[in-house]
Each structure stands twice: as structure tokens, then as C-alpha cells.
N, C-alpha and C positions, 0 to 999 in steps of 0.2 A: 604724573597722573596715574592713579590705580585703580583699576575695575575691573569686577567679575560675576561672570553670572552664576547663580542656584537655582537649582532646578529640586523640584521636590517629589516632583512626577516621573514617568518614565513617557510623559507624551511629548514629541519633538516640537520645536517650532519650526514655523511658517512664518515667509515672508506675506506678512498680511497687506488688505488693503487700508485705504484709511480710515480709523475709526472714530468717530467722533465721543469722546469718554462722558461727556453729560450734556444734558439738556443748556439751552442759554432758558432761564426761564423768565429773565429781563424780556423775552420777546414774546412771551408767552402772556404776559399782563397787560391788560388794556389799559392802565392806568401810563398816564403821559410822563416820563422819567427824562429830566432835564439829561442833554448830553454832557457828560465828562468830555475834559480834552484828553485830546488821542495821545496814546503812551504804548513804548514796546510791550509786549508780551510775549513769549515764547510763538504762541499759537497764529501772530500777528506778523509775528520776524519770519514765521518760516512759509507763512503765508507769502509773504515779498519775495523769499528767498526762491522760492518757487515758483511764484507768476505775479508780478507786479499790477497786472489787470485784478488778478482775486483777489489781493491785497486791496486795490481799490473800492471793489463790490463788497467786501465785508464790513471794511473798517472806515471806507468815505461813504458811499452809498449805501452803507450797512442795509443787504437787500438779506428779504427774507429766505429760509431758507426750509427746507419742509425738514419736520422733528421727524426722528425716526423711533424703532422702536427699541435699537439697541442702545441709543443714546435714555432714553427713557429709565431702560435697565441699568446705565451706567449710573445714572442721578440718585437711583434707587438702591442702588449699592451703597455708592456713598453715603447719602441719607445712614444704611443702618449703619454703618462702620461709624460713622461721628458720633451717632446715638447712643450707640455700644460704648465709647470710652465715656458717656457722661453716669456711668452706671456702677455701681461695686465692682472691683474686681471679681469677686466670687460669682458675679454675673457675665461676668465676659466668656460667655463658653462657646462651641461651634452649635448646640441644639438651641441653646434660649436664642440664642444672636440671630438663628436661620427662622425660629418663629415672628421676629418681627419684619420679615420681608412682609408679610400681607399687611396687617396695622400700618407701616410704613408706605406702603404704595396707597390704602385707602387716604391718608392723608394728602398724598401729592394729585390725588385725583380731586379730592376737594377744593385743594390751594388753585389745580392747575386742571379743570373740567377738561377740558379736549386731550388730553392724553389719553383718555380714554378711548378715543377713536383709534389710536394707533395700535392696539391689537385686539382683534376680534372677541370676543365670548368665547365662541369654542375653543380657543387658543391659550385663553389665560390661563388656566390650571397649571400649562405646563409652560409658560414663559416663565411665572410667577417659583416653579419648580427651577428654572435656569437661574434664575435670579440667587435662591438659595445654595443654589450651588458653587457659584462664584462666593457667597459669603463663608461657607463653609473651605473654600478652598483655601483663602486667607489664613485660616489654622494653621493651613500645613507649613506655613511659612513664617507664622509671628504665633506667640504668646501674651495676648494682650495682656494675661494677668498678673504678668511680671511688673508691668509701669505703667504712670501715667503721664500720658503728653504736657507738652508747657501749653500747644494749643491744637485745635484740630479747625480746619477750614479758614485759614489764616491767611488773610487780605492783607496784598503789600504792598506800597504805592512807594517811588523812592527816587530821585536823580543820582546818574552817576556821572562820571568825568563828562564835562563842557555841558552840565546842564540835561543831559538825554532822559527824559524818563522812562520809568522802567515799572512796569504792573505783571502781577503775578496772584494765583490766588495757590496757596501750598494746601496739598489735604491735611498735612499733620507735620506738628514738629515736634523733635524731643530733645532734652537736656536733660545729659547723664548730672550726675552730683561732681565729676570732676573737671564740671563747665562745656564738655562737649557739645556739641550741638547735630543732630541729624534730622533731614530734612525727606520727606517722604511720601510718596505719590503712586493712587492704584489707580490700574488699568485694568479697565473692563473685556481688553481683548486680547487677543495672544502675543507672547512677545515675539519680536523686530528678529528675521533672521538677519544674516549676517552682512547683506545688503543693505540693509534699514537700520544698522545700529547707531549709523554716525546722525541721525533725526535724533533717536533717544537719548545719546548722549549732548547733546544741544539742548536739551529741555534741563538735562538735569546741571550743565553748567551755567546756564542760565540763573535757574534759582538758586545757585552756589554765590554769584556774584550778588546778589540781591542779598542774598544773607550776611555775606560779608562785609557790604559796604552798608546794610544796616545796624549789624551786633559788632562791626569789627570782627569780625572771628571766623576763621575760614571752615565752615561748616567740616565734622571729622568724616562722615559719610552723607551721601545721598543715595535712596534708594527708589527706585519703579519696581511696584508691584503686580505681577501681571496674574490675572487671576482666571482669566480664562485655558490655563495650561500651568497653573502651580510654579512660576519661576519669578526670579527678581536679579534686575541688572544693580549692583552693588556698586558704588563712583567714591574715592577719592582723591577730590580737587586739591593741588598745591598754588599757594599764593600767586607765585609767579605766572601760572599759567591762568588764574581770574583775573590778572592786571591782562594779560593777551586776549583774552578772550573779552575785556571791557573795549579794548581796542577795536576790535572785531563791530562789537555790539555801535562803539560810536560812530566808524564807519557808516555802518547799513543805517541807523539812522539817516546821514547826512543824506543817504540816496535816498532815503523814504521823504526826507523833507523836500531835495529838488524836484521830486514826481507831486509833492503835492503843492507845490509852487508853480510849476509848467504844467501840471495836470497830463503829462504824458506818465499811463503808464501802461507797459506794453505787455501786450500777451507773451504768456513763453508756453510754447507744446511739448509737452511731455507725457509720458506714460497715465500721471494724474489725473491727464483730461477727464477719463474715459469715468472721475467720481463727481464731478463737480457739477453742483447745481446749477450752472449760470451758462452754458454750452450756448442757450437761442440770443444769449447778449452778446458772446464773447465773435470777433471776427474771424478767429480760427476755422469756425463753424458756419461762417456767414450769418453773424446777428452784427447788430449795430449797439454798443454800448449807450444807457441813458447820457443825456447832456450834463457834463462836469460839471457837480455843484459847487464847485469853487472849493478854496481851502476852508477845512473844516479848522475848527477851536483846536491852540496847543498850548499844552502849560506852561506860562511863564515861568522863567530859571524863579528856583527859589522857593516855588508855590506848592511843590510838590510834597504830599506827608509822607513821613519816614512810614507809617504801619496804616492800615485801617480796619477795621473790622475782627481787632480780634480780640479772643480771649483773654481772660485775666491769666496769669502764668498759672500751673496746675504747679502741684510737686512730684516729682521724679524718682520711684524707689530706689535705692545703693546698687539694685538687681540687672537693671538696665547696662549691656554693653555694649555696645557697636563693632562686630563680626567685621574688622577688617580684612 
């Protein structure tokens, strides 16, 4: 395994707290959205891995949780960075790209009316001003007009060994011309000092193994882009250690399936406490968790789709390399 960080700044990082990188806007819609059966996810596994009760509250009790407004700016990011690769290359610059942060968010406030409560009037000029500046930071770090992705915002649904499923949603993937494939993901807040790396690199071997056991092909690099401080944690996954780390992945499964057969699942206190929405439920804090709605829907072996939600392949210039 090889990874390394780039920094393009001279501002250091911080061991941040936890950020949430975008809105769920599934929870934002009034509209009744049948439930999917419950499937790993990166944000899901490490939810478990971390308190088996908040794994609970998210993903059985799916309780709500208040949007914030840096998650807002995360979604808004995103937004223009997808928008961005559907456009010319000779369009992909840091000034056209940072003018559509405002068009960009007027839309997500139409889609999604109450986001607008979450920051003031007098405030917007210059959230709306942070926002741009996470976009322009992305420059420092990529050349969009070099290539064009196979997809961007690219939904993965997938089983791996004994059946486990495995959900993932990727911001962007690329494919060089000599079959490469890199997989790649921004973060709207600063990168993980040196305490917090082994979280980000869990997310990005995560969607190594998803890539692999969907294309066959063991992704050449995976990249987190952190845009809040100009750096990106750079990963190259070797075979051997996706078949260990699917081991891993089957495992925690197996415990996520007996808590949600015996409905025990137990608080664990940690440092984390102190961000989590759910304190007056949880018994750490003296709340009493709601009554176990019993085991929720899980997908049948078999039922699982390889891909969903994505794009048609794009084409990929000869210019595109992967900076291992």
C-alpha cells in the first residue's frame, strides 16, 4: 500500500472535528421515498465502528438530524464541481467556475426551500464568498481542462464475498486511455492530522474495494481532496490487501447483522460524544433510546445491482496521468 499527501498551500493541517461533507437531501423532501435495504457504506461502517447505538439512530431509526450550514456549503460545492465537468473544457477555469456558486445555490434553494434558514441575510455575501473559495482552491490542486471524467457523482450498489452489501456514492471517477482507473472524492473541510488519517484512509479503501470487485480492476490511485486547506491524501491500493480489507469489511457486517437481530446495540463514549446530535436519547447522557423497531429490510444475496445512478462513460484525453 502507497500514500501520500500534497499540499499546495503553506497552511498546516488540523486535526478537525467531524464534518459532515453534504447535505442528505433525501431528508429534506417531503415527498414519501420507499426505503432501500440497508447496505455498508463507508459513513455507515464507521458509524458502527464508532458507537453501535449511532449506527442505530442513523441507519434503523434513521432520526433526523439538524442540516447545518457547512454541510449546505459542502452540497454546493459539489453541485458546481459536477457542473463544471459537464461544460467545455475551455470552460473549466477558477473565475467562470467560482461565478457559478450564486446560480448554483439559487437553485438548491428552490429544489430545497428551507436551506435557506440556515444562514442569515446578513451573512450570505460572505458564506456565499467561502463557498468560492473552496472552489477556486480545487485549481490549486487539479487541472480540469486536461480530462474528462468516465462519470461524476457516481452511484454504486454492489455484494462482495458471502453476499454483504456494499453502497457507496463516488464524486468522480476517471479512466486514463491505458485502462487506469482513479477514484476521487472532495472534502469541504480540512485535512485529518495525523491522528485522523487512519478514518480517511478507510473511506478511500473502502471505495477501492467497490471498484475492484465491480470493474475487476484494482483502482491505480484513489484521491481526497480537501479544499478547505489546498491538500489531497493520494492512496495506492494493492490487490492483496482489498481481498484483507473485504475480510475486514465481512466481518463488521456480521456484527452489524447480530445487533440488528438482538437489537442490542450499545453505546460506546468517546471523544465524538461531544458532536453528536442524539446525546438526550443516548444513556450515556441519561436519555432513554426510542423502542427497537425491530429489524429493518436487508437485501437478498443476489439482488444487489452492480452500479446505479450513473453516467454514460465520457472520453478521457491521452493528457490524464495519475501522480503516483
Amino acid at each position: 500500500m502507497t500514500y501520500r499527501w500534497v499540499m499546495s498551500t503553506s497552511i498546516a493541517a488540523e486535526s478537525p472535528a467531524p464534518e459532515v461533507e453534504a447535505l442528505d437531501t433525501a431528508a429534506l423532501d417531503t415527498a414519501v421515498v420507499p426505503r432501500r435495504p440497508l447496505a455498508l457504506s463507508p459513513s455507515r461502517a464507521s458509524d458502527f465502528k464508532t458507537c453501535p447505538l449511532l449506527y442505530r439512530f442513523r441507519a434503523v431509526d434513521r432520526l433526523s438530524e439538524p442540516p447545518s450550514a457547512p454541510a449546505a456549503r459542502g452540497t454546493l460545492v459539489h453541485s458546481v464541481l459536477e457542473q463544471m465537468f459537464g461544460r467545455p473544457a475551455e470552460q473549466r477555469t477558477p473565475e467562470f467556475t467560482a461565478t457559478q456558486v450564486g446560480p448554483a445555490w439559487e437553485q438548491l434553494a428552490v429544489d430545497f426551500p428551507d436551506l435557506l434558514d440556515l444562514v442569515p441575510a446578513a451573512d450570505m455575501t460572505a458564506w456565499l464568498s467561502s463557498a468560492q473559495q473552496l472552489v477556486r482552491t480545487y485549481f490549486t490542486l487539479e487541472d480540469p481542462r486536461r480530462f474528462d471524467p468516465e462519470a461524476c457523482e457516481f452511484a454504486v450498489e454492489i455484494e462482495v464475498a458471502g453476499g454483504v452489501p456494499l453502497r457507496g456514492f463516488l464524486d468522480r471517477l476517471d479512466l486514463a486511455p491505458n485502462g487506469q482507473l482513479r477514484v476521487v472524492d472532495y472534502k469541504t473541510g480540512r485535512a485529518p492530522g495525523p491522528d485522523f488519517e487512519a478514518r480517511a484512509l478507510y473511506q478511500l479503501k473502502f471505495y477501492a474495494l467497490m471498484i475492484y470487485r465491480l470493474r475487476g480492476i484494482v483502482p491505480a490511485q484513489l484521491k481526497l481532496i480537501y479544499l478547505a486547506d489546498g491538500m489531497s491524501l493520494q492512496y495506492a491500493p494493492a490487490e492483496s490487501e482489498l481481498v484483507s480489507f473485504e475480510n475486514g469489511v465481512v466481518a463488521l457486517w456480521a456484527a452489524i447483522t447480530r445487533a440488528l437481530d438482538t437489537g442490542d446495540f450499545p453505546p460506546r463514549p468517546s471523544g465524538m460524544c461531544q458532536y453528536c446530535a442524539h446525546q438526550a436519547l443516548c444513556p450515556e447522557f441519561g436519555g432513554t433510546p426510542p423502542p427497537y423497531p425491530g429489524v429493518p429490510p436487508r437485501a437478498d444475496p443476489g439482488t444487489t445491482p452492480g452500479a446505479t445512478d450513473a453516467p454514460a462513460p465520457g472520453t478521457v484525453t491521452a493528457e490524464v496521468a495519475f501522480d503516483l
